[in-house]
N, C-alpha and C positions, 0 to 999 in steps of 0.2 A: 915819335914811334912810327917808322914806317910800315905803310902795309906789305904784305909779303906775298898776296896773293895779287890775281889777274883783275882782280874785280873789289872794289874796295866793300868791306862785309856789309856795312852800314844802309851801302846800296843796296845789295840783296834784300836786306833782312826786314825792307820798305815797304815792300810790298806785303797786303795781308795773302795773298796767293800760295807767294813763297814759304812766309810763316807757317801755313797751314800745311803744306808739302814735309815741311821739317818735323810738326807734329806727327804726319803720319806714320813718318819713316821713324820717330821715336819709338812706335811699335812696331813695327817689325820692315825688314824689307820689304818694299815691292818691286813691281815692274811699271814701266811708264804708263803700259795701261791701264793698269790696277790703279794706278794715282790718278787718271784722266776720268776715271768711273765715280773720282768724286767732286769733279769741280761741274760747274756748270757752262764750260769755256771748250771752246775745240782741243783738240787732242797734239794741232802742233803747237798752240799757247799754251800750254801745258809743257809741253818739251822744252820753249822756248825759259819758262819759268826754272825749270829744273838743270840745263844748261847753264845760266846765271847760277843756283843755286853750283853748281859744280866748277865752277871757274872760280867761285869766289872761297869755296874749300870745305862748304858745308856738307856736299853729297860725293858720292863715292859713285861710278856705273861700273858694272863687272855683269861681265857677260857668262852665263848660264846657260849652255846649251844656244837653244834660238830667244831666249830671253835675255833683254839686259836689265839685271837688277840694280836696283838704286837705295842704297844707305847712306846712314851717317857718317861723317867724316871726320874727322877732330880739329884738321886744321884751321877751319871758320871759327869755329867754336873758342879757339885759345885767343884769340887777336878778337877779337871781342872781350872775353875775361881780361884779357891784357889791359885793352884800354879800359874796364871796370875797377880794374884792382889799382891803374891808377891815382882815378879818382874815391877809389875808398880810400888808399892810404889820405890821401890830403884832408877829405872831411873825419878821416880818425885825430890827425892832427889836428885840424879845427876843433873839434869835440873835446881834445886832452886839453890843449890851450882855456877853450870856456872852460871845463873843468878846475885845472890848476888856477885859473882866477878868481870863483868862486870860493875854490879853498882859501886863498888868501884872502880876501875879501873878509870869508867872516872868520879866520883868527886876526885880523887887523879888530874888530868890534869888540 
């Protein structure tokens, strides 16, 4: 499954910085500075965070006037569920497999 973005998601999604930048922006947009007002890190580690988060497909920047807003993006998000879905289909397979041999099992008894 290759990745399709600049930045592999997995990387991004390492850091608890990042994590926390993706929560924010779950509620609503902000601006880099609105985001830098909640970490306890400078204001370009902050950038630099949200950069990674935008290469790798999670955020979105669009420009507002003299502000650039920062949202969520969908295409991090799918390639992550990609490689989730996966491995649920496998362990669904695994699960149906135990399954069907317990059934057998006890109409064998």
């Amino acid at each position: 499954m290759p990745a399709h973005n600049t930045l592999d998601c997995f990387q991004a999604l390492a850091d608890p910085n990042r994590r926390e930048i993706l929560l924010l922006l779950a509620k609503e947009k902000q601006s880099i500075n609105a985001i830098a007002e909640n970490f306890n890190i400078s204001r370009p580690a902050v950038s630099k965070h949200i950069k990674v988060l935008e290469r790798a497909g999670f955020i979105a920047i669009r420009e507002q006037g003299r502000e650039r807003l920062c949202e969520l993006d969908h295409s991090g998000f799918e390639e992550v569920q990609q490689w989730i879905s996966y491995f649920e289909v496998y362990w669904h397979a695994k699960m149906q497999n135990l399954e069907n041999y317990l059934k057998n099992r006890k109409h064998k008894k």
